[in-house]
C-alpha positions in Angstrom: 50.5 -0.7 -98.1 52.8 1.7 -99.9 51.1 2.4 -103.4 53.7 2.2 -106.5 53.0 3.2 -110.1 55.2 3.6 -113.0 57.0 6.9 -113.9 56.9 7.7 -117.7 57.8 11.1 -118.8 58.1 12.3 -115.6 54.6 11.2 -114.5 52.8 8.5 -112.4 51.1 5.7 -114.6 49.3 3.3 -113.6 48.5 0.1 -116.3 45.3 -2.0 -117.4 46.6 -4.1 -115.9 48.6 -5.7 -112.7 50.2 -9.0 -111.6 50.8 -10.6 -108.2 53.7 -9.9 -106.2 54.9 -12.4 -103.5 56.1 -12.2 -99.8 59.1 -14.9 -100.2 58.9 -14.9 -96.6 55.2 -16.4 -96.4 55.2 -18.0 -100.1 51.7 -15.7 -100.4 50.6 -12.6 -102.6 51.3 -9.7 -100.7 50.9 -6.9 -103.8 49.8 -5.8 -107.3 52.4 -4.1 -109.5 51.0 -2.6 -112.7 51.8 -4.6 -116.0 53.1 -2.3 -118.7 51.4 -2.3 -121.8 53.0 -2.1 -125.3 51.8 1.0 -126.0 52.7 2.4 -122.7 56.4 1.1 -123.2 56.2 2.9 -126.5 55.3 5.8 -124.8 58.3 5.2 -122.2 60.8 5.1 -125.1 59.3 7.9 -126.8 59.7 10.2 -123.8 63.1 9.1 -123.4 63.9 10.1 -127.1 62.4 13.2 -126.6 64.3 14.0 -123.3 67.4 13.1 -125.2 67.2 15.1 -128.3 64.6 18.0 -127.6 66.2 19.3 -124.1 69.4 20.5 -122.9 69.9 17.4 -121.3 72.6 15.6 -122.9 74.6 18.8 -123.2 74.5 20.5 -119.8 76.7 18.3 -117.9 76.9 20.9 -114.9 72.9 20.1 -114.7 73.5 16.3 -114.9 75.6 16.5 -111.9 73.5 18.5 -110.2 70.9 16.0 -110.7 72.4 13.2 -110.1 73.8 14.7 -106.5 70.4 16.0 -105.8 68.6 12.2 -106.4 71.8 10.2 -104.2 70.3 12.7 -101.2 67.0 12.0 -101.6 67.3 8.4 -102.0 68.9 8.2 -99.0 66.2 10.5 -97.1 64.1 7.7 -98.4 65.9 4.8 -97.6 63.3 4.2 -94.1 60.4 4.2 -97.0 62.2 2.3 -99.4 63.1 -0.6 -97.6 60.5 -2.2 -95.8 59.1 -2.2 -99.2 62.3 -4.1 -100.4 62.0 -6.6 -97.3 58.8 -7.8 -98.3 59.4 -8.3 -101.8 62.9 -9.5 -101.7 63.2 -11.5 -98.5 66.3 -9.7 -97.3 66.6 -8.5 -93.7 65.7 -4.9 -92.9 69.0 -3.7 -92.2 70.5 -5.3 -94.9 67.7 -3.4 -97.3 68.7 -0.2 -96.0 72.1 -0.8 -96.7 71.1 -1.4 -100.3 68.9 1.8 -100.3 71.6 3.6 -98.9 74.1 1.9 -101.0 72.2 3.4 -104.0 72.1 6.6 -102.8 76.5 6.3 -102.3 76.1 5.4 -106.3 74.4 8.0 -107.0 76.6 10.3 -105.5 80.1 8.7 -106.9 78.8 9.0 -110.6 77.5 12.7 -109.9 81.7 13.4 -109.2 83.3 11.2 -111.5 84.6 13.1 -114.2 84.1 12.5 -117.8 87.2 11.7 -119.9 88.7 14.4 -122.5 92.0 12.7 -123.8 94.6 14.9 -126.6 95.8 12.9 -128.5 97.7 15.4 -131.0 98.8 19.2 -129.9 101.6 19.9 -132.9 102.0 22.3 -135.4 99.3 20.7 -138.0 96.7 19.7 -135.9 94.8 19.8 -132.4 92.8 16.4 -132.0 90.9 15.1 -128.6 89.2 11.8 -127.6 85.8 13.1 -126.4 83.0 10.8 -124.8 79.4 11.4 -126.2 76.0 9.7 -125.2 74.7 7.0 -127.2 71.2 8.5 -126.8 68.2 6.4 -125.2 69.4 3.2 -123.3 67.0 0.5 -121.8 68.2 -1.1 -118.9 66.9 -4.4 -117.1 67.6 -5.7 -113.6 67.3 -8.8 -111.3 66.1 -9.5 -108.2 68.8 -10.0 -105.7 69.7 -6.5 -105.5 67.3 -4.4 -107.5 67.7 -1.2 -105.8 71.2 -1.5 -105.4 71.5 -2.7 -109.1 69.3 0.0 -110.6 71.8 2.7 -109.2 74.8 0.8 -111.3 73.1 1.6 -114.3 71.4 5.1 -113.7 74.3 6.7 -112.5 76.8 6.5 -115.1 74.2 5.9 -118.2 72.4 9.8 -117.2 76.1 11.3 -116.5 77.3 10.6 -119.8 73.8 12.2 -121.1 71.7 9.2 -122.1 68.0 8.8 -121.0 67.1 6.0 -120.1 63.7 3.5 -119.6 64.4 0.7 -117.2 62.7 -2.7 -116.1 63.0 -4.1 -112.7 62.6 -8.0 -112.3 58.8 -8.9 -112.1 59.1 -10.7 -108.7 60.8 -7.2 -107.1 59.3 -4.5 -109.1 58.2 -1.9 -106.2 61.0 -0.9 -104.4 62.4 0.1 -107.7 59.1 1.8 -109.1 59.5 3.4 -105.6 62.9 4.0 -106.0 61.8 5.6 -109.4 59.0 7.9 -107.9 61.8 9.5 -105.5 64.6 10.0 -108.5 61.7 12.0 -110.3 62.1 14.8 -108.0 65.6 15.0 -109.3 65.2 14.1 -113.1 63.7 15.9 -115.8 60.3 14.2 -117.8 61.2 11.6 -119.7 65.2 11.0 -118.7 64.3 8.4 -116.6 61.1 5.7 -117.4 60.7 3.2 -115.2 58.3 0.3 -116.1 57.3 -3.2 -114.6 56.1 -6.1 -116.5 57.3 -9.5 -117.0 59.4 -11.6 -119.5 57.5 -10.2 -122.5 58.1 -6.8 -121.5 61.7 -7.8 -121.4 61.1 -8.6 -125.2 59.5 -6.0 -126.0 62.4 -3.6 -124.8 65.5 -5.3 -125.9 63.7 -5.7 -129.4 62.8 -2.0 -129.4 64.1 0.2 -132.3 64.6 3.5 -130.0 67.4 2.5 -127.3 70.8 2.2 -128.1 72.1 0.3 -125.6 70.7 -2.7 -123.7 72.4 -3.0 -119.9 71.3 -6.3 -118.5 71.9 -8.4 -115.2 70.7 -11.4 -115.1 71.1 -15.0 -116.4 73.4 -16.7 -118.9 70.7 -17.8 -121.1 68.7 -14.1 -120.7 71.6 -12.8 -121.5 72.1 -14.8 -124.6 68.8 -14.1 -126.0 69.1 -10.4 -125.2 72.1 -10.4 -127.2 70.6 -12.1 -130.1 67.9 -9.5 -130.2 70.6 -6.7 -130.1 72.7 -7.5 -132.6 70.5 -7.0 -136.0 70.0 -3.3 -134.6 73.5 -3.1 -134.0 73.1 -2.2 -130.1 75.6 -2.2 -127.8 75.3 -4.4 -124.9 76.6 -4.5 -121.3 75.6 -8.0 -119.9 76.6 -9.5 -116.0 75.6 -12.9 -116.1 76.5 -14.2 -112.8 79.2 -16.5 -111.7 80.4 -19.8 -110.1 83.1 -18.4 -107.8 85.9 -20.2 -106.5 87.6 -19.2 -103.4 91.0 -21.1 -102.5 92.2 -21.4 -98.8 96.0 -22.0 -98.8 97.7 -23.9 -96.4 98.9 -21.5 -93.7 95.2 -20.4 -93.3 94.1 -20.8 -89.6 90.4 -21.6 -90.1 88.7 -20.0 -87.4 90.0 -17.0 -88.9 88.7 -17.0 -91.8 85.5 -18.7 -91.3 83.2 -15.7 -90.6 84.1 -14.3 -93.7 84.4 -17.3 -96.4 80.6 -17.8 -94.5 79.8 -14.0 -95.2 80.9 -14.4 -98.4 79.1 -17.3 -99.2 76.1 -17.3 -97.5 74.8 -13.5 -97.5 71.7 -12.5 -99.1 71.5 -16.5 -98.6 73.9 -17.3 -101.2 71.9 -14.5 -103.8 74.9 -13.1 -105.0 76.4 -13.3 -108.2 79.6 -12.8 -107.3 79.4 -15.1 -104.1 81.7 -17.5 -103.2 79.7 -20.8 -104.9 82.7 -23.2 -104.4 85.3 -23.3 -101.9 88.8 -25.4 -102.1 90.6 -26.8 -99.4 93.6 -28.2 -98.6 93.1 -32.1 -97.7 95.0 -31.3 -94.4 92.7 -28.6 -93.4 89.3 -30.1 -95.1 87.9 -31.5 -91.8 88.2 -28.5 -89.4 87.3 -26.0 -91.9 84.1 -28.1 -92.4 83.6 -28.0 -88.9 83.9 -24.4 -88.3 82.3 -23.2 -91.3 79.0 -25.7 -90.8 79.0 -24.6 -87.2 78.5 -21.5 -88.2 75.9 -21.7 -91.0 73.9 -23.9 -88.6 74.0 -21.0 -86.2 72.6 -18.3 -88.3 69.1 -17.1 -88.0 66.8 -17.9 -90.3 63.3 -15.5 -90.8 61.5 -13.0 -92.0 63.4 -10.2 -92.9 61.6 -7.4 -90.6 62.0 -9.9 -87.6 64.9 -8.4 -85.3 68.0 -10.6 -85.5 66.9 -12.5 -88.5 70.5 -13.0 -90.8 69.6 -14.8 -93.6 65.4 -14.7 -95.5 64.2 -17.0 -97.6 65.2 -17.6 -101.2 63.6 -15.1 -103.3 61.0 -16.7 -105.7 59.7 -20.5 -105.8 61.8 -21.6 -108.9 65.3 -20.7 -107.2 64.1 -22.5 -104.4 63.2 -25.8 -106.0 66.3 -25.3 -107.9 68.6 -24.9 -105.0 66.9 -27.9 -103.3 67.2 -29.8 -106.5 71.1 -29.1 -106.8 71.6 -30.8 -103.1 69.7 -33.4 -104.0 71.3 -34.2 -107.0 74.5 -34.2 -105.0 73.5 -36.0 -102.1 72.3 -38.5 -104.4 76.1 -38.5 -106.1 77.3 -39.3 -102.9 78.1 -35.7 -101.2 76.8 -35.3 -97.6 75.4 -32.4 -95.5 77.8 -31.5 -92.8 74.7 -28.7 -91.9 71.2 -28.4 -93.8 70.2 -30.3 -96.9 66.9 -29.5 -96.7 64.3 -27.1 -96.9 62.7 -25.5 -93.9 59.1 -26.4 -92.8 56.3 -24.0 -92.5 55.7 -21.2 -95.1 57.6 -19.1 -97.4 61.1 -20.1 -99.5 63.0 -21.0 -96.8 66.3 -23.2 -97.3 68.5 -24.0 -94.6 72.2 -23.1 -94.9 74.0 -25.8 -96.5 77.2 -27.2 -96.6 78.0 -30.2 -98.6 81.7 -32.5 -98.7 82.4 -35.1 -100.6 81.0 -33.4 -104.0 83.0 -33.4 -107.1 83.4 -31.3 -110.2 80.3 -33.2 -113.0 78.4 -32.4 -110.5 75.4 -29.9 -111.0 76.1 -27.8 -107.1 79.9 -27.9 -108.4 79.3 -27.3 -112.0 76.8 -24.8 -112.0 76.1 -21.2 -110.3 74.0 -22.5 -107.4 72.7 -18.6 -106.2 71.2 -19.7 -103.2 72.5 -21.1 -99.5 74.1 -24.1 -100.6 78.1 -24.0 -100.5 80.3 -27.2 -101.5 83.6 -27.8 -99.9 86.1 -29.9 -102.2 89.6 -30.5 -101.2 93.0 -30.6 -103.2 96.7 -31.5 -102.5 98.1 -29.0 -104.5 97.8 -25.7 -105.3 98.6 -25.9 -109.4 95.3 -28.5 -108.9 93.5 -25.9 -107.3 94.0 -23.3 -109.5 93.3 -25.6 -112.4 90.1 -26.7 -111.0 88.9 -23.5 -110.0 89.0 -22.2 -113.9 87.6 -25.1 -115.2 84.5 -23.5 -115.6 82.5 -21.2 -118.2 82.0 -18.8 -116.1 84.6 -16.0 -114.7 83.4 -13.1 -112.6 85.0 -13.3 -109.5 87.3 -15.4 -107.2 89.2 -15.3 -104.4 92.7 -16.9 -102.5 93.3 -16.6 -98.5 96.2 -17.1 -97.1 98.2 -15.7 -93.5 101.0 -14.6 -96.1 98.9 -12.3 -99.1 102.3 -11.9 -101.2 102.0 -15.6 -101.7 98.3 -15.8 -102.1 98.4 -12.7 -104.5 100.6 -14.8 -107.0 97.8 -17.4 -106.9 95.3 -15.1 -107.3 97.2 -14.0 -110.4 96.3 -16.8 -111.9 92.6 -17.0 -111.7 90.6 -16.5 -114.8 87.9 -14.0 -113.6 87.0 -9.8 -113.7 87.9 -9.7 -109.6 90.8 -11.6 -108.3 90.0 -11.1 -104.3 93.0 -11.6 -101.8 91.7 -12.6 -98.1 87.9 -11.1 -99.1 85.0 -11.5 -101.2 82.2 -9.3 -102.5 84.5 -6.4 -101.5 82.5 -3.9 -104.2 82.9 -0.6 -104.6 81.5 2.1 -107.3 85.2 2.9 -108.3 86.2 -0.7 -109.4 85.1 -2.0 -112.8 82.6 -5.6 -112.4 82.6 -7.9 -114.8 83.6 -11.0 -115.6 84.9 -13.0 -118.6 83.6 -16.3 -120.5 80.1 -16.3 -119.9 79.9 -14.3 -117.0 79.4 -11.4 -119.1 80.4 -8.7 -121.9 81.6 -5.5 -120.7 81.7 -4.2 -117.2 79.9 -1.7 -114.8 81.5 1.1 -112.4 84.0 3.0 -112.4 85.3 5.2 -115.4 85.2 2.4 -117.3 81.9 1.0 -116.7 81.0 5.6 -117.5 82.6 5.3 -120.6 80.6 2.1 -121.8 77.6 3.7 -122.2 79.1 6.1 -124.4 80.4 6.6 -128.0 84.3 8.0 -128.5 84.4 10.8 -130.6 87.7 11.8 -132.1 87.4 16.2 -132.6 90.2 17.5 -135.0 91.0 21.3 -135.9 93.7 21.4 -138.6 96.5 23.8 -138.1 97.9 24.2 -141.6 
């Protein structure tokens, strides 16, 4: 089994302590991951600082891209060592693992190019004056566990472009791939710009109430997100914070249904339904209800179901035990309410977290699978006569990252896409990502966004430099 450690200051650690990791795929402990100690995240933070303010590192931006180029190659030579490791932990197939991996490693490389903004703003006879963009200094970052390679690149790249250092947290129940992930980028990275620790929710306390970062980046839940904000704001730090969605995706009525069904199904249903930004409820024109229903549960009740090194498998289990109880809970509750399973309903027997792929009619908004982000393989279909309902059920909602409209004629389904209240307004697609487009979302879905210049230019601070003329 591939042995992980944490990388502080440049060096492996290991801790005096470790906690279980599970196989989602079996339900059982398949490895230890060390537990970070306080003094050892003190240490962490305290190499960061010193990365920061005692090197060349925030002020040789030719070396930062250097770096950063240097770690997107060998995170992708990696990517055959990386993800089996990512398999086991997070439940995803193999091929979709090295995807992420390599997805990283695409990250990596975009930020290494992007160039950092240098706006004039006054060139006259009294005065020269620019809009630079400086690091804030030390940042802690914290990911989940649906992505946590991928989602570790998001906030590596841009936060060490812009010349921060950085100490980072993966989620407890996926913590090696990203130590490993770690371990590789150290090849690349000076000591201490780059800390990587695992732990679990005190840890995540411990950070966000440190008094060295300046920044908190955090993906994760509404009410994690809440709390990290609360801790953040008698320091004053700045926050980025994506905290998941409850997507709507609206099929006009020219769609054809077989279509579209592959990818409203993709879009639903990948990483079984782990996806923030996944489609988590889907509206329907009465006329076209039935056969979309059709097509789409024929299709969910055709995927594979497995462990995610077995050849063929599509979907893995749900990642950790409480999703899965929560998932199952949700169609439950709405099968109780009076919804039915056109596919699924019901957990798979035999080991591990498996759920099979769901789709429920006859749910209603008040209820929890409607009302709430579901992040697992459970997709409700409602239907509506007309598209002003659609719309104005579709935003009824806290949350706003992402949504999408489908329709044979985009001009028409652009104009209702228009209207939705959310960070990405998809036309015929979903989760279509890329490192140039700013993510995230409004309401609670989030403050501030990721990618992208603009997601660079949050983890700095705008510095205004002015030489006088006269």
């Amino acid at each position: 089994m591939t042995d992980v450690s944490m990388i502080i200051d440049g060096e492996r650690r290991t801790a005096p302590t470790t906690f279980a990791v599970v196989n989602p795929a079996t339900g059982a402990v398949h490895a230890q991951a060390p537990d970070c100690s306080r003094d050892q995240l003190d240490a962490a933070f305290d190499a960061a600082a010193r990365a920061f303010a005692g090197t060349t590192w925030s002020r040789d931006e030719a070396a930062r891209r250097a770096a950063l180029a240097q770690a997107s190659a060998l995170v992708r030579a990696a990517a055959d060592r990386i993800a089996p490791v990512l398999v086991a932990e997070q439940g995803k197939p193999l091929a979709a693992a090295t995807m992420e991996v390599r997805g990283a490693s695409y990250w990596l490389k975009y930020f290494s190019r992007l160039e950092l903004p240098r706006e004039v703003i006054q060139d006259d006879d009294r005065a020269f004056a620019e809009v630079v963009h400086r690091p804030m200094g030390v940042v802690a970052a914290i990911t989940p566990w649906n992505f946590p390679v991928m989602l570790a690149s998001w906030k590596i790249g841009p936060a060490l472009l812009a010349g921060n250092t950085m100490v980072l947290k993966p989620s407890p129940y996926t913590p090696r791939s990203t130590l490993l992930l770690a371990e590789v980028l150290a090849e690349a990275l000076p000591p201490g710009v780059l800390n990587v620790v695992s732990g679990g929710d005190e840890l995540g306390r411990w950070m966000t109430s440190h008094p060295v970062p300046r920044k908190i980046s955090f993906t994760g839940s509404v009410p994690t997100g809440k709390h990290i904000a609360a801790a953040a704001a008698p320091d004053l730090k700045r926050v980025t914070l994506e905290l998941g969605g409850n997507d709507a995706a609206i099929l006009l009525d020219d769609v054809d249904p077989a279509a579209v069904t592959e990818k409203i199904f993709l879009g639903a249903f990948d990483n079984s339904g782990q996806i923030c930004s996944a489609i988590k409820r889907l509206y329907v024109p009465e006329a076209l209800h039935d056969d979309v229903v059709e097509a789409l549960a024929a299709r969910a009740a055709a995927a594979k179901l497995g462990d995610g090194m077995e050849p063929g498998t599509e979907l893995g289990p749900i990642q950790n035990r409480p999703q899965f109880e929560r998932v199952g809970g949700l169609v439950a509750d709405a099968i109780a309410g009076g919804a039915k399973a056109a596919t699924g309903g019901a957990p798979v027997e035999g080991p591990g977290f498996f759920y099979q792929p769901t789709v429920l009619v006859g749910a209603t908004e008040g209820s929890r699978i409607v009302d709430e982000e579901q992040f697992g393989p459970a997709l409700p279909v409602l239907s509506y006569r007309d598209v002003d309902e659609a719309v104005s059920r579709a935003n009824a909602t806290s949350f706003g990252l992402s949504g999408s409209v489908w329709s044979a004629d985009p001009d028409r389904a652009g104009a209702v896409a228009d209207r939705l209240e959310c960070g990405t307004a998809w036309v015929n697609a979903h989760v279509a990502l890329g490192p140039h487009q700013p993510f995230g979302g409004s309401k609670w879905s989030g403050i501030g966004v990721e990618n992208g210049p603009w997601g660079l230019a949050s983890y700095t601070e705008a510095q205004v430099r002015y030489r006088a003329r006269s």
